[in-house]
DRENDO-1510 file (C-alpha; in Angstrom, 1 decimal, always signed):
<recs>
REC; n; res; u; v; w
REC; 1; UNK; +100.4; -44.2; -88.5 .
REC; 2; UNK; +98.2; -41.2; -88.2 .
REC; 3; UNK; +97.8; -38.2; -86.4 .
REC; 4; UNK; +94.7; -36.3; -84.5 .
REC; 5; UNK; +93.9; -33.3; -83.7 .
REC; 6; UNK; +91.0; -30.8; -83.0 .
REC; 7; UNK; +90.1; -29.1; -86.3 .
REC; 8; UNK; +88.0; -26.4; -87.6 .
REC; 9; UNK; +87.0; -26.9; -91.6 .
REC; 10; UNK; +84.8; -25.0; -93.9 .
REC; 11; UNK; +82.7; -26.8; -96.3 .
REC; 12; UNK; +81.8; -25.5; -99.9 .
REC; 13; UNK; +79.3; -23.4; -98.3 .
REC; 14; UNK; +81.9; -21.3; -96.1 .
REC; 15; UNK; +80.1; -23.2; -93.1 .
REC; 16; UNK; +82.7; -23.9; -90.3 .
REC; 17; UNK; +82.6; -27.8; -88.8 .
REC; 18; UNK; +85.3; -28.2; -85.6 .
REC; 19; UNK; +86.0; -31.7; -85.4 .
REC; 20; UNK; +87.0; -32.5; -81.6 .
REC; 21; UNK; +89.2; -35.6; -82.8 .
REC; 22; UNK; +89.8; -35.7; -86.5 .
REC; 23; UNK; +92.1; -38.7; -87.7 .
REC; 24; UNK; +94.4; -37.3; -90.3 .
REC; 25; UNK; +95.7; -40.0; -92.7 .
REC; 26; UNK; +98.6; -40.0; -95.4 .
REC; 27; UNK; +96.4; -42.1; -98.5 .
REC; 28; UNK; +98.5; -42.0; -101.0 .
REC; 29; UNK; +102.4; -40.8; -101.3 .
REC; 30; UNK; +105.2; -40.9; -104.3 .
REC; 31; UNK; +108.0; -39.7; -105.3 .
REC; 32; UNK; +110.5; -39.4; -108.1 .
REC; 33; UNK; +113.5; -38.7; -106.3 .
REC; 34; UNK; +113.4; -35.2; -106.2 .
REC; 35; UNK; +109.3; -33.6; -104.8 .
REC; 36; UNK; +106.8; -36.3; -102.8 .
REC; 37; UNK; +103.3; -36.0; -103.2 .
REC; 38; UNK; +101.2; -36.9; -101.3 .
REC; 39; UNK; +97.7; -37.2; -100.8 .
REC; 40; UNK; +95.9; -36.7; -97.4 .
REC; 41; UNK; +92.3; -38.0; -96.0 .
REC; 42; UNK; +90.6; -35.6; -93.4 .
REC; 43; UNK; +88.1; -38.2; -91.3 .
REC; 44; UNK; +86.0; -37.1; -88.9 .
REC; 45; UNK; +86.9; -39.8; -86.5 .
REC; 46; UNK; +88.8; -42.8; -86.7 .
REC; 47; UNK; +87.3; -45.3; -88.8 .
REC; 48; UNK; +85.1; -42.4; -89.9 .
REC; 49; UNK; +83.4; -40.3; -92.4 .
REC; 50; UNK; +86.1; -38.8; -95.1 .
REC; 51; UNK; +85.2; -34.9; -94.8 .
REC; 52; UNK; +88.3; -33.5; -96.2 .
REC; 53; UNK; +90.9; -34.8; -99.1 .
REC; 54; UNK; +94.1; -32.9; -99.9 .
REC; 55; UNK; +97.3; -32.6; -101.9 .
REC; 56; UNK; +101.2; -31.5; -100.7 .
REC; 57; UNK; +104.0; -31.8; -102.2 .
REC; 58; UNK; +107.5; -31.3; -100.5 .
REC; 59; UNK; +111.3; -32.0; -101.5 .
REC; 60; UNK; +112.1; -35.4; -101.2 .
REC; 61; UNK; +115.1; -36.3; -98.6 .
REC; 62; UNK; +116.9; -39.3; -99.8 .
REC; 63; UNK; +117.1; -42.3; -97.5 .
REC; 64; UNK; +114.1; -41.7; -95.5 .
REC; 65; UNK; +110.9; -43.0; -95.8 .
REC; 66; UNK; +108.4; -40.9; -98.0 .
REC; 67; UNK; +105.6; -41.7; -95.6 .
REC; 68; UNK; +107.6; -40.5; -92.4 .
REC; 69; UNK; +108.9; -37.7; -94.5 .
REC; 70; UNK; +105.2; -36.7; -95.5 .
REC; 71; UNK; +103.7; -36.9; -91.3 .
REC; 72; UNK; +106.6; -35.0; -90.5 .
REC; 73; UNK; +105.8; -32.3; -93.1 .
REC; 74; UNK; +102.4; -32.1; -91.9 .
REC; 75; UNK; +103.5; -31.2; -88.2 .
REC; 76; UNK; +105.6; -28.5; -89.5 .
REC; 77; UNK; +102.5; -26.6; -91.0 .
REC; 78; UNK; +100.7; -24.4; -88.7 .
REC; 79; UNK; +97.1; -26.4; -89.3 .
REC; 80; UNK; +98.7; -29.9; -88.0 .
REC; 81; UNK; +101.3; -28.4; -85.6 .
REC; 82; UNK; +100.8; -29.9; -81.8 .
REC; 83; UNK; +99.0; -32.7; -83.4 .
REC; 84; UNK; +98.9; -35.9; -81.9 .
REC; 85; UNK; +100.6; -38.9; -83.5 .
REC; 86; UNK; +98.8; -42.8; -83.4 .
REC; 87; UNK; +99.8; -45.9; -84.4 .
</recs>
């Protein structure tokens, strides 16, 4: 699972990049019952170039998957909202 979207990011230089179809992947997710983290990869395609890594942590909700729990978190923050889900 994944999701794409069109995305506008600013390298260390403040230089703006919009990347038409950027494949936005959970990596990494955890939890201890109470807050998930989880760590997401910014590509600029799929199968492409990593040009973006970041952290977000969330409360956990029992008895749902952390990695559903984590794409659905994404689509509820303004930057991922209207975002296209893939398999």
């Amino acid at each position: 699972m994944a999701l794409t979207k069109s995305l506008t990011l600013n390298n260390n230089f403040g230089t703006a990049t919009t990347f038409p179809n950027a494949y936005i992947q959970v990596s990494q997710a955890s939890t201890d019952g109470t807050t998930v983290w989880s760590q997401i990869s910014i590509k600029n395609q799929v199968a492409g170039n990593n040009v973006q890594s970041l952290n977000v942590t969330f409360p956990y909700t029992a008895n749902i998957d952390i990695l559903a729990q984590t794409y659905s978190h994404l689509l509820s923050l303004p930057d991922y909202s209207g975002a296209t889900t893939v398999a």
